[in-house]
Backbone as CSV, one residue per row, in Angstrom:
resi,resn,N_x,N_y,N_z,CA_x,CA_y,CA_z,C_x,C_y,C_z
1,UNK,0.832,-1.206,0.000,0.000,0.000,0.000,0.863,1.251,0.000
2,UNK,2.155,1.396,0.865,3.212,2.771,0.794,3.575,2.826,-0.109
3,UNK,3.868,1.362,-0.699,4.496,1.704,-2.319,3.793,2.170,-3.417
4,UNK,2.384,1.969,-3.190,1.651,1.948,-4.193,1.555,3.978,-4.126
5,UNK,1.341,4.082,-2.687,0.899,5.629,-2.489,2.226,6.785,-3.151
6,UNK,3.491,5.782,-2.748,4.605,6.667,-3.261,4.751,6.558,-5.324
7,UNK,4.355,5.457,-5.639,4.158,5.971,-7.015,3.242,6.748,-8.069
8,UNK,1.841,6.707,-6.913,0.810,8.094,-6.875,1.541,9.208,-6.835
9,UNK,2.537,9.879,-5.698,2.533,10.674,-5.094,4.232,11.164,-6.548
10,UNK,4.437,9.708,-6.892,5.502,10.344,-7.944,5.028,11.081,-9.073
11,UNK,4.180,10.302,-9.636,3.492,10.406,-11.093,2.550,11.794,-10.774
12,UNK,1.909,12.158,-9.691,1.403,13.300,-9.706,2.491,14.543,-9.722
13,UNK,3.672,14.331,-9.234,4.878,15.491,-8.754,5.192,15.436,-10.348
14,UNK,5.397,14.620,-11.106,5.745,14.406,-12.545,4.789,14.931,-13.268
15,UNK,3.153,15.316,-13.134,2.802,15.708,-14.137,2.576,17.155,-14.069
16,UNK,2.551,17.381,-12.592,2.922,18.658,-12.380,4.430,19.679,-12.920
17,UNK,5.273,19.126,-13.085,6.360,19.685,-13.627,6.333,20.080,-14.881
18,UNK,5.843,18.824,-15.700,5.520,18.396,-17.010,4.909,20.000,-17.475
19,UNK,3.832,20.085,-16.759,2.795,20.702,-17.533,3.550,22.410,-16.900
20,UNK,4.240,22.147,-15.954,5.273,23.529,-15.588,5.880,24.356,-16.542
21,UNK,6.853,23.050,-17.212,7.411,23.102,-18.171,6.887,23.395,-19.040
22,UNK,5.495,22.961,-19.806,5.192,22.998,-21.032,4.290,24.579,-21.001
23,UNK,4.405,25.315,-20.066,3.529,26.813,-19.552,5.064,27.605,-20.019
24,UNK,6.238,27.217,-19.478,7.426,28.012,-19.614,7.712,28.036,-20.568
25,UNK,7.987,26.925,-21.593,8.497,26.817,-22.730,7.439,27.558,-23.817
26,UNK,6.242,27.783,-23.854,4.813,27.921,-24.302,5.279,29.830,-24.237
27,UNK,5.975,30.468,-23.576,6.068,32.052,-23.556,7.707,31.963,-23.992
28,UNK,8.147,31.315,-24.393,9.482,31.226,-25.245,9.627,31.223,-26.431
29,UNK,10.290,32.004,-27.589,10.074,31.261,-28.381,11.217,31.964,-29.330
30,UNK,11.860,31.500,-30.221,12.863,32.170,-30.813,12.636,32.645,-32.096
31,UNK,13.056,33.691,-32.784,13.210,34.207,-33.847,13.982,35.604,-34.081
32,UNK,13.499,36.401,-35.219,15.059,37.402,-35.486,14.111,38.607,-35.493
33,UNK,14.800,39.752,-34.932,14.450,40.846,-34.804,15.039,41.889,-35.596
34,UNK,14.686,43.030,-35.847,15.126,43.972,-36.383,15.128,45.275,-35.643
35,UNK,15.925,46.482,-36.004,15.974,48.140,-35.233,14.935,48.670,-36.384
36,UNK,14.498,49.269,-35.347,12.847,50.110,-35.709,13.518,51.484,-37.401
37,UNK,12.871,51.111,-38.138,13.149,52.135,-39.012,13.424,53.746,-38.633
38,UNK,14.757,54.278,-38.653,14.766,55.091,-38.489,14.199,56.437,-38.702
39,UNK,13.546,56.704,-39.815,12.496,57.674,-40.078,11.675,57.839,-39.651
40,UNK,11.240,56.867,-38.493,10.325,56.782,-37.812,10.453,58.028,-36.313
41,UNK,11.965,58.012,-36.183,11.996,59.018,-35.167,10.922,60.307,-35.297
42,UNK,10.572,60.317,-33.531,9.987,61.291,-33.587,8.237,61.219,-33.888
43,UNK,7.722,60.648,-34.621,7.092,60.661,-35.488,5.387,59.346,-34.620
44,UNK,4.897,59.653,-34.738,3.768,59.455,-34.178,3.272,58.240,-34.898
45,UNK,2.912,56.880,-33.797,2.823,55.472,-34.659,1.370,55.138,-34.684
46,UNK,0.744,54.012,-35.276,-0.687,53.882,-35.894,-1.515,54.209,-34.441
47,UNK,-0.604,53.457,-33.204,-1.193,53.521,-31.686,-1.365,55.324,-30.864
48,UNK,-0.963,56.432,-31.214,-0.948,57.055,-31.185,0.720,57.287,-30.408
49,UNK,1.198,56.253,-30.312,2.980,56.639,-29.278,3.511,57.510,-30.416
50,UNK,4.663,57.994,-29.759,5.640,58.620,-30.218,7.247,58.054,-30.076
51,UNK,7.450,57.760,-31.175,8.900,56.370,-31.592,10.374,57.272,-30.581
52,UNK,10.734,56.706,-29.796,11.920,57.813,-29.078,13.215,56.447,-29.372
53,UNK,13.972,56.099,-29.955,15.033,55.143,-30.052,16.000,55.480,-29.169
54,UNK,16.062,56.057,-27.687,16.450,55.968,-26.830,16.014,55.717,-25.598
55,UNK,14.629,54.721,-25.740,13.850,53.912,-25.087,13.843,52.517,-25.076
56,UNK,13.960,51.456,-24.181,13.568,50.019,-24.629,12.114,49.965,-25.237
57,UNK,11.789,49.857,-26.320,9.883,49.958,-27.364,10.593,48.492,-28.125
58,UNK,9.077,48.475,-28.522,9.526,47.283,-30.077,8.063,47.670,-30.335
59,UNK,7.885,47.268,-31.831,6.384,46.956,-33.079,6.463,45.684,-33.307
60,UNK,5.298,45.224,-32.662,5.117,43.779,-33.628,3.374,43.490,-33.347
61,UNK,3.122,42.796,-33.831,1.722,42.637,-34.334,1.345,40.779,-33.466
62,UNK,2.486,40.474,-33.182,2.289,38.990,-32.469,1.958,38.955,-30.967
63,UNK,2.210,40.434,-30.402,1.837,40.290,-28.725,1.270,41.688,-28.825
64,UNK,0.598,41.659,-27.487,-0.701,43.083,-27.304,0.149,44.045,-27.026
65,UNK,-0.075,45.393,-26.895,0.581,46.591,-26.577,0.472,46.474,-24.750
66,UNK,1.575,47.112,-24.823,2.212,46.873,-23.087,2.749,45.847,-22.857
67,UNK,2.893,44.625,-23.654,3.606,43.601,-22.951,4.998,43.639,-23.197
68,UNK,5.740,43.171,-21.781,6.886,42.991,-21.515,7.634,41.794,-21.995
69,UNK,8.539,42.203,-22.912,9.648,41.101,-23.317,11.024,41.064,-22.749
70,UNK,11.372,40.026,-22.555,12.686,39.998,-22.105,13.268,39.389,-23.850
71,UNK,14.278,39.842,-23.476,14.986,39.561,-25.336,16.383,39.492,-24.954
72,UNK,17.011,37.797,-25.479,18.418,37.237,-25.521,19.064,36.821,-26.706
73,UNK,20.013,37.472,-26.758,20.676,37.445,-28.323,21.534,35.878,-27.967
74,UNK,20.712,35.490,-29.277,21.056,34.259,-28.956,23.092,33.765,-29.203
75,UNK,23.570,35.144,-30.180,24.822,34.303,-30.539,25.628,34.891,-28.950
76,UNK,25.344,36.089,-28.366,26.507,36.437,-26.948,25.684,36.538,-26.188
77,UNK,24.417,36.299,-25.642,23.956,35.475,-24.764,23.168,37.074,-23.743
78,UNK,23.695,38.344,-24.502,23.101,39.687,-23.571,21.579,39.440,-23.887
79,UNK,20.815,40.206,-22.952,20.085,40.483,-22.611,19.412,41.993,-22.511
80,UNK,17.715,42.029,-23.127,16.915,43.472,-22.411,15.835,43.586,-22.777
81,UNK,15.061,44.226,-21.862,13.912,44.144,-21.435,12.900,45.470,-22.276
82,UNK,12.182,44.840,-23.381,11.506,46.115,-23.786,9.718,45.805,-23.806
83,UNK,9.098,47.196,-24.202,7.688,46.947,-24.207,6.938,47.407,-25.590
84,UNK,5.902,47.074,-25.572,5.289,46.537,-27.090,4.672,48.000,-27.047
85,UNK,5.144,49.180,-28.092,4.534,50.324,-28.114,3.841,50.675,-29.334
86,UNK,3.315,49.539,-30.281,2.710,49.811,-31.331,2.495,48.249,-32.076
87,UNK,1.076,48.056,-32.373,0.616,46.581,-33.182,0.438,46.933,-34.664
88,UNK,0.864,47.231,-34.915,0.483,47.699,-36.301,0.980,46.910,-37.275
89,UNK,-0.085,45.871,-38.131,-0.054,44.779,-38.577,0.886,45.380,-40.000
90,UNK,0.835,46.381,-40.376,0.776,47.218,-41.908,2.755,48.029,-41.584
91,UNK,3.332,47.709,-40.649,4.603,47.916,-40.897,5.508,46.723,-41.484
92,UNK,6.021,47.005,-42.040,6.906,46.565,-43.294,8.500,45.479,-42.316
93,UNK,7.962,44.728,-41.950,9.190,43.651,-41.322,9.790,42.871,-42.340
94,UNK,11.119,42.764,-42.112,12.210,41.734,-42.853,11.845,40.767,-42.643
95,UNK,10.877,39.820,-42.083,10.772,38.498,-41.558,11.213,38.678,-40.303
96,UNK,10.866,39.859,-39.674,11.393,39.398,-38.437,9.642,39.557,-36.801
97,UNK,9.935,38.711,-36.425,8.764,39.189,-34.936,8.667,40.282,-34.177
98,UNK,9.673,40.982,-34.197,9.448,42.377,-33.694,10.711,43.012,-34.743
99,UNK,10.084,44.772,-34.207,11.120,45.793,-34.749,11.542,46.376,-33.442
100,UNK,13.079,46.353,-33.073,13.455,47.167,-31.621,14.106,48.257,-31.723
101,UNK,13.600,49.486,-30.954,14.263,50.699,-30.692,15.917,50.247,-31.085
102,UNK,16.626,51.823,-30.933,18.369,51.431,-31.215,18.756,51.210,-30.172
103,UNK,18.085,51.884,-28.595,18.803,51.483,-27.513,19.116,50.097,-27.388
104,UNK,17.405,49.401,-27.449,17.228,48.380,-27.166,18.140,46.645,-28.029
105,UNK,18.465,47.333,-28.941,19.654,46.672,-30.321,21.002,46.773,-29.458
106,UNK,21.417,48.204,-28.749,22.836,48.616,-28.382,23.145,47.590,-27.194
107,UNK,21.537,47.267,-26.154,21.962,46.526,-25.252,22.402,45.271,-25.432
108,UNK,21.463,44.622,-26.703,22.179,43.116,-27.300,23.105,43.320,-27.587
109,UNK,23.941,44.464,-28.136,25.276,44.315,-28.163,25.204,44.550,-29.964
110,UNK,24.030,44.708,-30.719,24.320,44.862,-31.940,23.530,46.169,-32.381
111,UNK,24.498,46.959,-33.250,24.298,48.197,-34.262,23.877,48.261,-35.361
112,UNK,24.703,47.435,-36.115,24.908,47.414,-37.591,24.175,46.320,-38.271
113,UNK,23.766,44.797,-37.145,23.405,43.678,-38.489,21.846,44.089,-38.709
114,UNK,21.455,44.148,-40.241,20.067,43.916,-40.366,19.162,43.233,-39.327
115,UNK,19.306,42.091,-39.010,18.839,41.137,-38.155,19.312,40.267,-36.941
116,UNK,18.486,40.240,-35.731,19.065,39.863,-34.638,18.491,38.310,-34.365
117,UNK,19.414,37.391,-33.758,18.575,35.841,-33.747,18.528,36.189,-32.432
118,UNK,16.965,35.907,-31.875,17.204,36.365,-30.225,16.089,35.357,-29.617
119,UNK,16.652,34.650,-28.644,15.397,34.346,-27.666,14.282,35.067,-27.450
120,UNK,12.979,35.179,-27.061,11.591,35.687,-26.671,10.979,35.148,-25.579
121,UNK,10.936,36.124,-24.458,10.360,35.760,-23.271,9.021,36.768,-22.993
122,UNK,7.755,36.321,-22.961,7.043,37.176,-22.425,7.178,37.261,-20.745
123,UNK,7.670,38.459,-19.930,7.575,38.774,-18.560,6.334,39.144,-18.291
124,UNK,5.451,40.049,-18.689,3.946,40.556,-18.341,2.947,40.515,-19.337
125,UNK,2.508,39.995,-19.473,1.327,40.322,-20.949,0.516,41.586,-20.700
126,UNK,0.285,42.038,-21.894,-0.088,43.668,-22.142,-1.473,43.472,-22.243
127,UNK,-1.983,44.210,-22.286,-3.431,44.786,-22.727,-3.902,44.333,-24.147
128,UNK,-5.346,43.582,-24.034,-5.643,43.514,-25.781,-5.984,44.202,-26.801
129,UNK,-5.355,44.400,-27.653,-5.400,45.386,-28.827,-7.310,45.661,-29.154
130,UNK,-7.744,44.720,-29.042,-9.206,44.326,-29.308,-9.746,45.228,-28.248
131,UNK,-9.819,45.366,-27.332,-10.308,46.194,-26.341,-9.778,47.607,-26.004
132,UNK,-8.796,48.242,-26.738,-8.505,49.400,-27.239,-8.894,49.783,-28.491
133,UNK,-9.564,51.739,-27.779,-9.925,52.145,-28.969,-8.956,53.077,-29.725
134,UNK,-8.707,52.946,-31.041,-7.377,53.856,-31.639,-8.128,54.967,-32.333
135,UNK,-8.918,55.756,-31.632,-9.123,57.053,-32.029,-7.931,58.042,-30.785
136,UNK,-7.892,57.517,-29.701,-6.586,58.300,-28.583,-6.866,57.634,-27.606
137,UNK,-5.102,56.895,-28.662,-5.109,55.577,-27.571,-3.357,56.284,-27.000
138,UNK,-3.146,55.798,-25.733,-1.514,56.568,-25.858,-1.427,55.526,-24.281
139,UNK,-0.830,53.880,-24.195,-0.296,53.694,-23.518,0.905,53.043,-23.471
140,UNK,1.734,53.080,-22.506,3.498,52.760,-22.418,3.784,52.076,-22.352
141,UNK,5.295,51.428,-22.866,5.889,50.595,-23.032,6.686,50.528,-21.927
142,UNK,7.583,49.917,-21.564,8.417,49.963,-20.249,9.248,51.183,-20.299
143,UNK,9.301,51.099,-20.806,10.288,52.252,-21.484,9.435,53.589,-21.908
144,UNK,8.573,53.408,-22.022,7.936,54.528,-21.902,6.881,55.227,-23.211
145,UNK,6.466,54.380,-24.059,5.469,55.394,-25.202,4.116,54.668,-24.772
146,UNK,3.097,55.595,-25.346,1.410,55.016,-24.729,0.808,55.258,-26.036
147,UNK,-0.326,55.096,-25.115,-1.873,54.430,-25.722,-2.529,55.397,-25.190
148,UNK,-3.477,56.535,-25.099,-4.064,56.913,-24.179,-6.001,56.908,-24.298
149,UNK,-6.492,55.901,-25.058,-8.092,55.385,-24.602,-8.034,54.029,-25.032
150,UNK,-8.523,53.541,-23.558,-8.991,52.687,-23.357,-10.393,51.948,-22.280
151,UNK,-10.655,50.888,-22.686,-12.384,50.670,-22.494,-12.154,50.675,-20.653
152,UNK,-13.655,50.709,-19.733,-13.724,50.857,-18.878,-12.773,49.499,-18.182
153,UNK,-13.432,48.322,-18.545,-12.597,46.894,-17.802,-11.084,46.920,-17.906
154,UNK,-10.468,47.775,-19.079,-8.982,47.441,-19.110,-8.907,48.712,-17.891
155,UNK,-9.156,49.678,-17.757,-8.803,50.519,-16.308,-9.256,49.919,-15.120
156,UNK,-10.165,49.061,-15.354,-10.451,48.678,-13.913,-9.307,47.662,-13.340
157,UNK,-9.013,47.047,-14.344,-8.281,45.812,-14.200,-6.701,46.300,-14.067
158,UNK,-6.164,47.563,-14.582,-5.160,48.307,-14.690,-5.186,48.226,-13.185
159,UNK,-5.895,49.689,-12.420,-6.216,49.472,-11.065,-6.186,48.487,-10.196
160,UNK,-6.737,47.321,-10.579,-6.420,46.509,-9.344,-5.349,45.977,-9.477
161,UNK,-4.684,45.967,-10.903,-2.834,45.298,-10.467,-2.062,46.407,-9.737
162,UNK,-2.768,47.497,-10.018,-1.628,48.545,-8.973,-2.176,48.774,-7.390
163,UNK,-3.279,48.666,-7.465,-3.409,48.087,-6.221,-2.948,47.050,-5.281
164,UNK,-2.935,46.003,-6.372,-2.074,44.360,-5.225,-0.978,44.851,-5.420
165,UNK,-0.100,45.471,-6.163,1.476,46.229,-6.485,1.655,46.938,-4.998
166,UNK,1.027,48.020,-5.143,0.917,48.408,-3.674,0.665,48.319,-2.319
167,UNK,0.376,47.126,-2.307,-0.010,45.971,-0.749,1.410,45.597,-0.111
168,UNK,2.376,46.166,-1.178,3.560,44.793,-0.282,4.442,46.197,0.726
169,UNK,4.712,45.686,1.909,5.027,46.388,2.648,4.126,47.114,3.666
170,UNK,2.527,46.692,3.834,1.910,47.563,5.122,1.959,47.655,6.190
171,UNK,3.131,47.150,6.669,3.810,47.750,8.109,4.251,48.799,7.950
172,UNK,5.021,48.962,6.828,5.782,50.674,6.519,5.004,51.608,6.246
173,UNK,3.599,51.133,5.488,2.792,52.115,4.959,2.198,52.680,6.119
174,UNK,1.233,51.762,7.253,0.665,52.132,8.081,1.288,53.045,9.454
175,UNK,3.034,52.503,9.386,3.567,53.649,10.157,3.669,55.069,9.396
176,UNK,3.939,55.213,8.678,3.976,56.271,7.538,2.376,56.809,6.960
177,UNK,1.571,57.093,6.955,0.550,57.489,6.519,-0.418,57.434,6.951
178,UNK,-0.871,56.904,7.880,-2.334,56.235,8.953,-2.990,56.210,7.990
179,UNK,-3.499,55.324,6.930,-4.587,55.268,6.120,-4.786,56.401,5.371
180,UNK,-4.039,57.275,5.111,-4.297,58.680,4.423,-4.266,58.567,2.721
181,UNK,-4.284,59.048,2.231,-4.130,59.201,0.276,-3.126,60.163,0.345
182,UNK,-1.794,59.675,-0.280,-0.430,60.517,-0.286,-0.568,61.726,-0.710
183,UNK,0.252,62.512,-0.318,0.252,63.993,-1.138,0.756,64.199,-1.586
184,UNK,0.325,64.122,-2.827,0.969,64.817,-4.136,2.044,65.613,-4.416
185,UNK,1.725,66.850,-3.392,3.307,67.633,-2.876,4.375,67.288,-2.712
186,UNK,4.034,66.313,-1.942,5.595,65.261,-1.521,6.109,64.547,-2.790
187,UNK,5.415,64.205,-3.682,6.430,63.518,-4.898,6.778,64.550,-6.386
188,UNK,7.620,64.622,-6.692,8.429,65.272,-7.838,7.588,65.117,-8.657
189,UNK,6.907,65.768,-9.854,6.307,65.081,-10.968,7.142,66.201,-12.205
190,UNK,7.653,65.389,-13.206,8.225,66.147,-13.774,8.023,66.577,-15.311
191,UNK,8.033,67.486,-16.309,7.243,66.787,-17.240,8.289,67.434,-18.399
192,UNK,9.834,67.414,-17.839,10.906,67.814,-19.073,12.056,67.523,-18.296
193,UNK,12.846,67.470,-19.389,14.726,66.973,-19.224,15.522,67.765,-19.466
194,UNK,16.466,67.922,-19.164,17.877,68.628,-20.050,19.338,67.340,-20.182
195,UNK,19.633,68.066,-21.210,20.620,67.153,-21.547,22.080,67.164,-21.018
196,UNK,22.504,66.297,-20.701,23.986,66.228,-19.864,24.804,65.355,-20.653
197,UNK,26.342,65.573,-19.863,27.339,64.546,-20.206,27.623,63.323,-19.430
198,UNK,26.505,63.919,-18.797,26.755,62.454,-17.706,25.947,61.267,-18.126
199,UNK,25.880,59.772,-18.173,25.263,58.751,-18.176,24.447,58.464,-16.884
200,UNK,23.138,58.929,-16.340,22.464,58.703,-15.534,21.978,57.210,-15.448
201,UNK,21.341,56.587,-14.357,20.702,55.190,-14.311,19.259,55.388,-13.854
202,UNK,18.062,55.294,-14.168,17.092,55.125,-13.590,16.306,53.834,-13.805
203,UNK,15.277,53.341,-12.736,14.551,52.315,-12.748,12.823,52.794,-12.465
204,UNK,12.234,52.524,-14.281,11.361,52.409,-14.250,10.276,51.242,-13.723
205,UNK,8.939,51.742,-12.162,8.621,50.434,-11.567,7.520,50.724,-11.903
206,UNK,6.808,51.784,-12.681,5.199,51.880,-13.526,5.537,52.782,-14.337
207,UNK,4.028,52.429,-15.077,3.681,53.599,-16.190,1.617,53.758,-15.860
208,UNK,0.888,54.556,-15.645,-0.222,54.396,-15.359,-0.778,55.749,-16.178
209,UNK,-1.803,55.298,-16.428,-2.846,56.863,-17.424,-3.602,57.350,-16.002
210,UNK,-3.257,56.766,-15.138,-4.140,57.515,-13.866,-3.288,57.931,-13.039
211,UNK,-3.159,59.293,-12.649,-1.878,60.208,-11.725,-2.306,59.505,-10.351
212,UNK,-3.574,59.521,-9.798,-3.661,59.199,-8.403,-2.691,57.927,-8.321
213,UNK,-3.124,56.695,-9.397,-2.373,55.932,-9.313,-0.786,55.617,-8.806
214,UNK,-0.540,56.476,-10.072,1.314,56.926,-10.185,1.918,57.347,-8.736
215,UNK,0.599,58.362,-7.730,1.356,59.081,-6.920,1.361,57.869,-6.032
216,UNK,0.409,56.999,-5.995,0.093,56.382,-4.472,1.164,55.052,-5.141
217,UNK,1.734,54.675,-5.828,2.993,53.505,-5.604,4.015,54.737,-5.212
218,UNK,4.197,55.609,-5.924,5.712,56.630,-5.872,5.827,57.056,-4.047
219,UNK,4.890,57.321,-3.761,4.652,57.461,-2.304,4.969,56.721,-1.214
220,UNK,4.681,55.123,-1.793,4.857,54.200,-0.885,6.683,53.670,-1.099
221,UNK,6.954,54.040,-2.054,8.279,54.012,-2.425,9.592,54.979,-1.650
222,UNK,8.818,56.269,-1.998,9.155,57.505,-0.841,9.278,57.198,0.608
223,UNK,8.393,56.357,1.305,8.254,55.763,2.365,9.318,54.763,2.735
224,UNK,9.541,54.361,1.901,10.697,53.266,2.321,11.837,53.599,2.151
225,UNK,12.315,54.931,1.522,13.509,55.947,1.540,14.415,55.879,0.100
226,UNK,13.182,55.349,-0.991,13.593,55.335,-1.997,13.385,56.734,-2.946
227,UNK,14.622,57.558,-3.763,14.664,58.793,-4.455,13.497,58.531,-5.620
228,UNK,12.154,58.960,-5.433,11.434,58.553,-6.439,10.621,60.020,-7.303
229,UNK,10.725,59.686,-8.419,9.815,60.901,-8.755,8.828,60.310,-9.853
230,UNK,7.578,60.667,-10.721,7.261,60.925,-11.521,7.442,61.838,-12.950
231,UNK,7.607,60.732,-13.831,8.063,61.679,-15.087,6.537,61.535,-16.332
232,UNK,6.238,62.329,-16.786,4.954,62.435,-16.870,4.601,63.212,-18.569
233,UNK,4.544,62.053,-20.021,4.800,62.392,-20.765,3.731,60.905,-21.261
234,UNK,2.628,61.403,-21.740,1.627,60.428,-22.437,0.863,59.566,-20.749
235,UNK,2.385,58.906,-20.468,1.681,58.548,-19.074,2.634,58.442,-17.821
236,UNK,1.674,58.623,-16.777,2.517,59.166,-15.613,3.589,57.691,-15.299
237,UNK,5.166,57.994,-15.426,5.674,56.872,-14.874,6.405,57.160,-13.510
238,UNK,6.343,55.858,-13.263,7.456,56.117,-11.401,8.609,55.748,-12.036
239,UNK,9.394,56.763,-11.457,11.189,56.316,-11.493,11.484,56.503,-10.447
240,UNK,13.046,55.411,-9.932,13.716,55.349,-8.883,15.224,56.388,-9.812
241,UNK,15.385,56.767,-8.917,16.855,57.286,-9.294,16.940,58.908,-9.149
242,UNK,18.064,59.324,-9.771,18.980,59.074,-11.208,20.061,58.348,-10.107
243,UNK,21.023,57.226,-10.620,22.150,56.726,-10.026,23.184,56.926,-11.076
244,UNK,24.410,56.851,-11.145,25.672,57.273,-11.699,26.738,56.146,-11.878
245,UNK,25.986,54.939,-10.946,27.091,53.518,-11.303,25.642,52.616,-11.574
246,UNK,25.941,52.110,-12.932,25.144,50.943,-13.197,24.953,49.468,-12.174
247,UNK,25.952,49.186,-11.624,25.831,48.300,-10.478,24.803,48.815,-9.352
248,UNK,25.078,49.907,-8.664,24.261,50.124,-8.069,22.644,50.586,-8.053
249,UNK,21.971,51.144,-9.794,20.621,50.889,-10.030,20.625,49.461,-9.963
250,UNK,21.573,48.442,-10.335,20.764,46.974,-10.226,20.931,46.751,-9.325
251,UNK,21.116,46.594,-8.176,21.066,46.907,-6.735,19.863,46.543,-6.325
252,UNK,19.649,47.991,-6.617,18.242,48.305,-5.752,17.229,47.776,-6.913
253,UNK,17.467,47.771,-8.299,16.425,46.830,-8.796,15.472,45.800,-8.345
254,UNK,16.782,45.085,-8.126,16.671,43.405,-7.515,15.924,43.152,-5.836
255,UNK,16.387,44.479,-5.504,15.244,44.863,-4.165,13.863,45.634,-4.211
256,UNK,13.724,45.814,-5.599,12.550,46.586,-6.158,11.150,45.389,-6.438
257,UNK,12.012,44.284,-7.604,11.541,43.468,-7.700,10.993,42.871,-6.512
258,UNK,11.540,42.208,-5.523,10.941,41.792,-4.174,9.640,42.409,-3.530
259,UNK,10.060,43.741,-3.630,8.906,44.505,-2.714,8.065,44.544,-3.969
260,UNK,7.863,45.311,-5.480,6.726,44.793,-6.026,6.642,43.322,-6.691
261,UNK,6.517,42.560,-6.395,6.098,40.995,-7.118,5.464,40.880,-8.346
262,UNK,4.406,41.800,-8.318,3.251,41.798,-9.479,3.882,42.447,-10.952
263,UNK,5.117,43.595,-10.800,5.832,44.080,-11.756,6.698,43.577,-12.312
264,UNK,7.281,44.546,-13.415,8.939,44.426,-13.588,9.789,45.672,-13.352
265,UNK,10.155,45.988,-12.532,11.021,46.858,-12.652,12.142,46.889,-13.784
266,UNK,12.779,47.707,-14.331,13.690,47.562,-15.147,14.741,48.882,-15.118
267,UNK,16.163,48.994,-15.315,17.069,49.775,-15.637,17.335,49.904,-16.948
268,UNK,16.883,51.822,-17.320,17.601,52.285,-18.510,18.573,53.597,-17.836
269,UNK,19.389,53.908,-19.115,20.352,54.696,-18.930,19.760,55.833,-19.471
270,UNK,20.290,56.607,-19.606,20.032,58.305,-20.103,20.499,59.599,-19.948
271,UNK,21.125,60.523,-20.905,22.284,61.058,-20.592,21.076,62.696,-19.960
272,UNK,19.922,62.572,-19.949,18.890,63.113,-19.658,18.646,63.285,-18.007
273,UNK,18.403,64.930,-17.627,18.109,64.808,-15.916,16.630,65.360,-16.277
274,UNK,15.887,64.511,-15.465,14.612,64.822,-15.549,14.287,66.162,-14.701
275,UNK,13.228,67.241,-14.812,13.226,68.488,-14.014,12.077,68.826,-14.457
């Protein structure tokens, strides 16, 4: 009878893995990418974004707008993290599954080749194109271009992921705020840059079309003694930073990640001080 229960108890641990596996491998998937046509700078895409190639963005028509890719060049093995800022079935691809910003090319480590062979990881799935309307639509990519209309359920549902986003930590919150709605005052919101010689680091941990939103994670962030502001261009995002050694934004990344679970935090560079 033990034996019999322990080869139950195997074959169930086995099909559980099985089907683990076949969920992981199922958001993987490989093919070749390309850098976003350059004429495009600047220039306003079918979604209503605006193309900035010193953003992690990509175009592709195979995943919804907002979703998060992780992307690994398959021949040197780098890595980076961009977001889907335009579906637009009617752009002109080499055969490839997405088109990526130049930053987002510089971090694989390539400039010059037509085409990149890269691993495909979905990290967050985005919003469905089907349930956005593209008369003014303007929402962001991790990196930062939007969508700005969309139907009532995709905001509701927006909302409650930034809501469970914002649950982690209510020992800190409740010493810090007694149940209050943050003030606005207290967080930076910024809505221009100037340009420097310096290489800044920041870590984007949202992008939201709703400011209350934006303020009440940036707040709870503030609370825990993190330099946070709002930068606020299509849609309000939280940034941690500016830092000056790349080691140390991934740092606090990797402690970002922890405290929100439900996100991705991510590090871009930028020779840009937000103000």
């Amino acid at each position: 009878m033990n034996k019999s229960r322990r080869i139950i108890v195997y074959f169930t641990i086995l099909f559980f893995i099985l089907n683990f596996s076949l969920i992981i491998s199922s958001q993987t998937i490989s093919g070749l990418v390309e850098i976003i046509d350059p004429s495009l700078i600047g220039k306003k895409l079918s979604s209503g974004s605006t193309y900035n190639p010193d953003e992690n963005s990509c175009i592709t028509s195979k995943y919804n707008m907002l979703t998060v890719l992780l992307l690994e060049n398959i021949i040197n093995g780098k890595k980076t993290i961009v977001y889907v800022i335009d579906t637009n079935p009617t752009y002109k691809f080499k055969d490839s599954i997405l088109a990526i910003s130049s930053r987002a090319a510089k971090e694989l480590g390539e400039t010059n080749n037509v085409q990149i062979a890269v691993k495909i990881t979905v990290l967050k799935e985005g919003t469905s194109s089907s349930s956005t309307s593209t008369s003014a639509q303007s929402q962001t990519t991790s990196t930062g271009q939007s969508q700005t209309s969309t139907t009532t359920s995709q905001t509701s549902t927006e909302k409650t992921q930034d809501t469970q986003t914002t649950q982690t930590n209510t020992v800190q919150e409740t010493q810090t705020s007694s149940n209050s709605m943050p003030n606005p005052s207290l967080i930076p919101i910024y809505t221009g840059a100037k340009q420097t010689n310096v290489t800044y680091y920041y870590i984007q941990v949202g992008a939201f079309k709703s400011k209350d939103n934006a303020i009440f994670l940036a707040q709870k962030l503030k609370n825990l003694g993190y330099k946070v502001f709002i930068y606020f261009k299509d849609l309000y995002k939280v940034l941690v930073g500016p830092y000056t050694k790349y080691e140390e934004a991934t740092e606090i990344k990797k402690i970002l990640i922890n405290i929100l679970p439900n996100d991705q935090p991510f590090v871009f560079s930028s020779n840009m001080l937000f103000e």
